[in-house]
DRENTIZA-909104 format. One record per residue: x, y, z of N, C-alpha, C in turn. Coordinates in steps of 0.2 Angstrom, whole numbers. Example, Ala and Ser with C-alpha at 12.3 -4.5 7.8 and 13.67 -1.06 7.14 Angstrom:
R   n_xx   n_yy   n_zz  ca_xx  ca_yy  ca_zz   c_xx   c_yy   c_zz
R     66    -28     39     62    -22     39     66    -16     39
R     64    -11     35     68     -5     36     64      0     39
***
This chain:
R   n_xx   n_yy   n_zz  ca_xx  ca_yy  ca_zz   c_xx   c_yy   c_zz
R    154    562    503    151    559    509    149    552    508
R    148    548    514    147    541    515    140    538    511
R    139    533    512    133    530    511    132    529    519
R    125    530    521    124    526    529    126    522    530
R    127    520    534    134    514    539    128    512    542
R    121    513    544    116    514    549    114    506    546
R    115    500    551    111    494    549    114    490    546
R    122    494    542    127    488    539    135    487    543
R    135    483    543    143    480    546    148    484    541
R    151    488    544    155    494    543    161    494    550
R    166    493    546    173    492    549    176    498    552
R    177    498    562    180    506    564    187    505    560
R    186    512    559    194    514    553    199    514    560
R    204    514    556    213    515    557    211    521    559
R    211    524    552    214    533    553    209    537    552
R    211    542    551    206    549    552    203    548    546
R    196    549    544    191    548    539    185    553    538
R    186    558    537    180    562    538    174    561    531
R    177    557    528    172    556    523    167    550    524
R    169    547    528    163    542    533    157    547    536
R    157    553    536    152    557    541    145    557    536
R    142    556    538    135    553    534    128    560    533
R    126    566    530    121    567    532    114    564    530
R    111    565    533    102    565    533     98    570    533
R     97    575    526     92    580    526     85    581    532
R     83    585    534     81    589    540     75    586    535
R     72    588    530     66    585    525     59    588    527
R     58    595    532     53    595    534     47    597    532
R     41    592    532     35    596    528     33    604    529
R     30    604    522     28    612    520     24    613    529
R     26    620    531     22    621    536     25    623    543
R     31    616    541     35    618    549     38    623    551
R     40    626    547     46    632    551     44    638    553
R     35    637    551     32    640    553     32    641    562
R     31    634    566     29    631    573     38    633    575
R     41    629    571     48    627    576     53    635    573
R     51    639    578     55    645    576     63    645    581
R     64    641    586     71    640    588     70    634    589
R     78    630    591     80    623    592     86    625    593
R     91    619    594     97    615    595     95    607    598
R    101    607    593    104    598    592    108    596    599
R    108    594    603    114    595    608    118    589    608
R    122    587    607    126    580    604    130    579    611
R    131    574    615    137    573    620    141    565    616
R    146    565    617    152    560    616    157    559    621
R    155    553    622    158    548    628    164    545    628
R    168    543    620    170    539    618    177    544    614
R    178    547    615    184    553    611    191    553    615
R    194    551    609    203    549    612    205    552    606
R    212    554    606    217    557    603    223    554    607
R    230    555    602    235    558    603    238    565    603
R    242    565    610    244    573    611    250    575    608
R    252    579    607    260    580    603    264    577    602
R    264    573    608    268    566    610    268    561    608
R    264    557    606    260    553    603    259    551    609
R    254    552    616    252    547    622    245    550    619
R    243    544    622    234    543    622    231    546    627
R    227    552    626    222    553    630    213    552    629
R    210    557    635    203    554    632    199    560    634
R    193    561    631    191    568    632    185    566    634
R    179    572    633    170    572    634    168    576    629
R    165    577    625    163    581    619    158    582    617
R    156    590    618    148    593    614    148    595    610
R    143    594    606    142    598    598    135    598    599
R    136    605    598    129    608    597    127    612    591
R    121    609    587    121    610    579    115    616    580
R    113    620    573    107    624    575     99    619    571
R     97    619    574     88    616    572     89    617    564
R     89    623    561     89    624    555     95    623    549
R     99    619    551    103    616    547    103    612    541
R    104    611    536     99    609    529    100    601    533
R    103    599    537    106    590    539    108    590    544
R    106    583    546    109    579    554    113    576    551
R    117    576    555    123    570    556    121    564    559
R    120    556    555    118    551    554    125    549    561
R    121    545    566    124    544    573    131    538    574
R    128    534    569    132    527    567    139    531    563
R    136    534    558    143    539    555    150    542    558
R    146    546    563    150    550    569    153    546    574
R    151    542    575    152    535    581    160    535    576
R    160    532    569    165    529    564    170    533    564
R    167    541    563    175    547    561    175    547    568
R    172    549    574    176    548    580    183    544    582
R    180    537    580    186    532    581    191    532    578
R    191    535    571    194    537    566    202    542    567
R    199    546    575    203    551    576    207    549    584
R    206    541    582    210    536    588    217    539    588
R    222    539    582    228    538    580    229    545    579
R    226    549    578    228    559    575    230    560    582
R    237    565    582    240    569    585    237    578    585
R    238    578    590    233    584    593    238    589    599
R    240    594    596    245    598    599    240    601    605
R    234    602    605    230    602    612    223    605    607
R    218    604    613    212    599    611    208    609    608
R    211    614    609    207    618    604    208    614    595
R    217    614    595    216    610    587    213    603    586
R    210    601    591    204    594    589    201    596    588
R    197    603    594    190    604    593    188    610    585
R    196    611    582    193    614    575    194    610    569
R    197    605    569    195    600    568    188    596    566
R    186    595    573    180    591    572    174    597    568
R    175    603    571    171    608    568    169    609    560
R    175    609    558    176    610    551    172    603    547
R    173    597    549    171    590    546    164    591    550
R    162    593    556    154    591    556    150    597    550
R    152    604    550    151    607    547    148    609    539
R    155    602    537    155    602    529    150    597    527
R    147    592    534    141    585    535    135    590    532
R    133    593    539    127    597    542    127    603    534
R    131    606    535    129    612    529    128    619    534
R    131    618    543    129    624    545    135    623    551
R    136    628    554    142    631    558    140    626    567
R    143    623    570    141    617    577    147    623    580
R    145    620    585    147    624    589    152    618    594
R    158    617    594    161    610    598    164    612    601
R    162    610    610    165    610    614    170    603    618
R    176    604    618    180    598    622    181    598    629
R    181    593    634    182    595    642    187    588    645
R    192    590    650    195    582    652    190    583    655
R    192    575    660    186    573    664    186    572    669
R    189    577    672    190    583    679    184    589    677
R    185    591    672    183    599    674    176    599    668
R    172    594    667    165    594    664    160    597    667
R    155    605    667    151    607    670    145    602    670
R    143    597    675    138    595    674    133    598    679
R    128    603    673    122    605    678    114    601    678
R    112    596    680    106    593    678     99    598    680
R     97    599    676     90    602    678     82    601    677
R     84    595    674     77    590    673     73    591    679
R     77    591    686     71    591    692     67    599    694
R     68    603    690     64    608    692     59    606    687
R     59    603    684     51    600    681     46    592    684
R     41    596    684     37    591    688     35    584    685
R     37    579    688     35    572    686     29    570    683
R     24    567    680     18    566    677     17    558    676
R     22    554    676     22    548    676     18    544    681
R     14    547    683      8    543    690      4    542    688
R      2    546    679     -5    544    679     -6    538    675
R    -11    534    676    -12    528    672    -13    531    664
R    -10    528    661    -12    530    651    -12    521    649
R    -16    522    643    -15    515    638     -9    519    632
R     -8    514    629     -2    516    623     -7    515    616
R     -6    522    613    -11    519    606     -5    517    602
R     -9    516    594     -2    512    591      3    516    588
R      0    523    589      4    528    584      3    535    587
R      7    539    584      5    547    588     -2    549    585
R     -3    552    591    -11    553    592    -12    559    591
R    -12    564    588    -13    573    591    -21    573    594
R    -24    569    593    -30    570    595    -32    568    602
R    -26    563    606    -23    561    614    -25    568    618
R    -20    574    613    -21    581    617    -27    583    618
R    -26    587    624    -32    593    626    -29    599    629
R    -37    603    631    -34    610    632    -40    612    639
R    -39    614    645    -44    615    649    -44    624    648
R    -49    623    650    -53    632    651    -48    635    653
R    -44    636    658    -41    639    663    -33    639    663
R    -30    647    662    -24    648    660    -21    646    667
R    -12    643    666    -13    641    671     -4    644    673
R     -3    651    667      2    650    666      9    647    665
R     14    648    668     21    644    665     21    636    671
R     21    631    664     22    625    668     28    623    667
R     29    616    672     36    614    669     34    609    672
R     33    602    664     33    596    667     38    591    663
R     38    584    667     43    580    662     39    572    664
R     40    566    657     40    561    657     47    556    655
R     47    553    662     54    548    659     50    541    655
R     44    541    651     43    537    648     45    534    641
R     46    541    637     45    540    632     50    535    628
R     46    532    623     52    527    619     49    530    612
R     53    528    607     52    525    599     57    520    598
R     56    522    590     60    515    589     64    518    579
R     72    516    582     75    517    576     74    516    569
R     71    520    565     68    519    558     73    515    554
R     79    512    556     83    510    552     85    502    553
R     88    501    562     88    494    567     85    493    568
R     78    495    571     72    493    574     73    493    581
R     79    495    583     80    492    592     76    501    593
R     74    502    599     73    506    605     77    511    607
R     74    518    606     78    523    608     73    529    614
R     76    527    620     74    530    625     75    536    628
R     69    541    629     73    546    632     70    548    638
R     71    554    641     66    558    645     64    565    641
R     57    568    642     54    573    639     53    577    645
R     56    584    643     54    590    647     49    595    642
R     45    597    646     39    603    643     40    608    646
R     39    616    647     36    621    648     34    624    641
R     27    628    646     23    631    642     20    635    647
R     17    640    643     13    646    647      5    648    642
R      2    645    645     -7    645    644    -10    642    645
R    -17    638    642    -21    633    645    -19    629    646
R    -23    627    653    -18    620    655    -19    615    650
R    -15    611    649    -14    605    646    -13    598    653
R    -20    596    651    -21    588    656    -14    585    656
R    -11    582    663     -6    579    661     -6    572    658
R    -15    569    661    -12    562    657    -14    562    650
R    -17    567    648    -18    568    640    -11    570    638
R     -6    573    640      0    575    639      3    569    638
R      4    566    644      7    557    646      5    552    638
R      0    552    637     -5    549    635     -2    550    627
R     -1    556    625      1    558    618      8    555    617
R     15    556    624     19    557    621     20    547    622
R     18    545    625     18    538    625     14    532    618
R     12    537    615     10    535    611     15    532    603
R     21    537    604     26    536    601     30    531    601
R     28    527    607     31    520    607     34    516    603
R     28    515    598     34    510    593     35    513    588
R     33    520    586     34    525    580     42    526    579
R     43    521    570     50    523    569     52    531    565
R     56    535    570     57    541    567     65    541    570
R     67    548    568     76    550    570     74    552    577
R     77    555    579     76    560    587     73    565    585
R     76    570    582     76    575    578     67    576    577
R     66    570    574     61    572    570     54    569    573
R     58    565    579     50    565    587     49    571    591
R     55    575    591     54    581    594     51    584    591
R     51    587    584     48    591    580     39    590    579
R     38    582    579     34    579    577     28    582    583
R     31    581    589     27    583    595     28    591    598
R     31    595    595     31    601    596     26    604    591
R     27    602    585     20    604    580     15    603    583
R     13    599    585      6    594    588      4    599    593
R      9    599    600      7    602    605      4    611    603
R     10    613    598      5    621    594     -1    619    591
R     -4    613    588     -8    615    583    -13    614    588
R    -12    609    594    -20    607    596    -19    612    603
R    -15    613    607    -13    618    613    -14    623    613
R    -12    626    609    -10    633    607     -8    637    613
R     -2    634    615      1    638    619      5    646    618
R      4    651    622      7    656    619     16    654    621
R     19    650    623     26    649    622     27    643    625
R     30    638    621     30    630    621     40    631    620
R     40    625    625     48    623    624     48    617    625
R     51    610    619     51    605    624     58    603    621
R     60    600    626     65    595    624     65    586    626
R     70    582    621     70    577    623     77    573    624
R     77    570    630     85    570    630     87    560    631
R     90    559    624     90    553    623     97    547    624
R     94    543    628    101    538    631    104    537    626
R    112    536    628    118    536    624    116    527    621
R    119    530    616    120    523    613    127    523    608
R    133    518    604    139    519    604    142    525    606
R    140    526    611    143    531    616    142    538    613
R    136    539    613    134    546    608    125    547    612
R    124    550    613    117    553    614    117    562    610
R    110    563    611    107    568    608    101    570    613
R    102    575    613     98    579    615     94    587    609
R     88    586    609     84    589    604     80    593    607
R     81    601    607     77    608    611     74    611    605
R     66    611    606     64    616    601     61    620    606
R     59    626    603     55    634    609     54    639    603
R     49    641    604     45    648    601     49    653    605
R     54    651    609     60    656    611     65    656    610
R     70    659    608     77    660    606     80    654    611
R     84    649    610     87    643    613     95    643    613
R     98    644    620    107    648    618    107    640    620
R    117    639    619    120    634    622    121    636    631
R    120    641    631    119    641    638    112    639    642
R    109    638    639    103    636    643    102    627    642
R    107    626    639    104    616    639    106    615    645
R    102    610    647    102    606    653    107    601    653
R    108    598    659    114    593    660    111    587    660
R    116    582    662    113    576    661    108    573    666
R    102    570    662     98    565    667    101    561    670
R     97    558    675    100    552    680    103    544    675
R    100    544    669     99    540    665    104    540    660
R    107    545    659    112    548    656    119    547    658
***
């Protein structure tokens, strides 16, 4: 495997290079895998071109969906590199690219992805951000760092909610630039104030972390101070070299069937 390309000037290859794919240990403190009993990694790629038998150029849309407990992430700059890599490789049709790609993210992460290819006619796009209610009305100040103690918990069960913020930012632990997504919740038990909800997740603002490991960061949180009998959040973050990520963790079994499509933002 590579050294991380993340932060250095690193040349897009000619040809196929699977040995550019970078990982980054998952590294989770003693305790967590307690909270985070399901997840998925949900990866979209905007930027996937092949040769077909023939040698003409086409171009695809591609999912890879890794499992939460995989010993590694796939470093994002890396996979951007072996993508372009696979400019030139001939591909008798796109199941033998998608076993391809499979076997190299695979031999990255340490665990079995799941990749799907689509042209760009026939991509299911289902968005479902808006069955979750907006939160972003209420005024919050921004601390300088995650807060768990921003959260609260009112007296009264309030059942299954389902809310989301398009605010949330951090910031790449590596380039410093800004990584934006939007955050979905559901939970089922006390309510949780939205603007102490708002409050917490805006606090991540300038906090440098992976994606990965903002979603875990505030899924912990939300169990230790909430104590929700079933918490699912996910965070769905803008593309950047033509790669986004989307991060679902639940105290409930998580299929690839049940990811959501893309945000407006998306």
């Amino acid at each position: 495997m590579s050294e991380n390309p993340l932060g250095c000037g690193v040349p897009t290859p000619e040809n196929y290079a699977p040995e550019l794919l970078h990982p980054i240990p998952r590294d989770r403190a003693a305790g967590d895998e307690g909270n985070i009993v399901h997840g998925l990694d949900h990866w979209r790629a905007y930027e996937l071109s092949w040769l077909d038998g023939n040698g003409k150029p086409d171009v695809f849309f591609g999912e890879f969906i890794f499992p939460a407990d995989s010993p590694s992430m796939v470093e994002s700059k890396s996979l951007k590199l072996y993508l372009a890599g696979l400019n030139r490789e001939r591909f008798d049709n796109t199941d033998q690219a998608a076993e391809r790609i499979r076997k190299d993210l695979a031999n990255c992460c340490g665990a079995d992805p799941e990749v799907r290819i689509w042209g760009l006619t026939n991509y299911p796009d289902d968005c479902r951000l808006g069955d979750f209610s907006l939160i972003d009305h209420h005024p919050v100040s921004v601390a300088d760092g995650p807060d768990a103690d921003l959260l609260a918990t009112g007296a009264d069960s309030v059942g299954d909610r389902k809310i989301r913020t398009e605010l949330f930012r951090s910031i790449c632990p590596v380039t410093g630039q800004p990584d934006w997504a939007s955050v979905a919740i559901a939970y089922d038990g006390r309510e949780i104030p939205e603007a102490a909800l708002l409050s917490y997740l805006c606090s991540f603002r300038s906090h440098a972390a992976w994606h990965e490991r903002c979603a875990e960061q505030a899924f912990r949180d939300i169990m230790r101070v909430c104590e929700p009998k079933q918490l699912s959040l996910s965070m769905h973050f803008l593309r950047r070299g033509g790669l986004e990520i989307n991060v679902y963790r639940s105290t409930s079994p998580v299929t690839p069937e049940q990811l959501m499509g893309r945000d407006a933002r998306q």
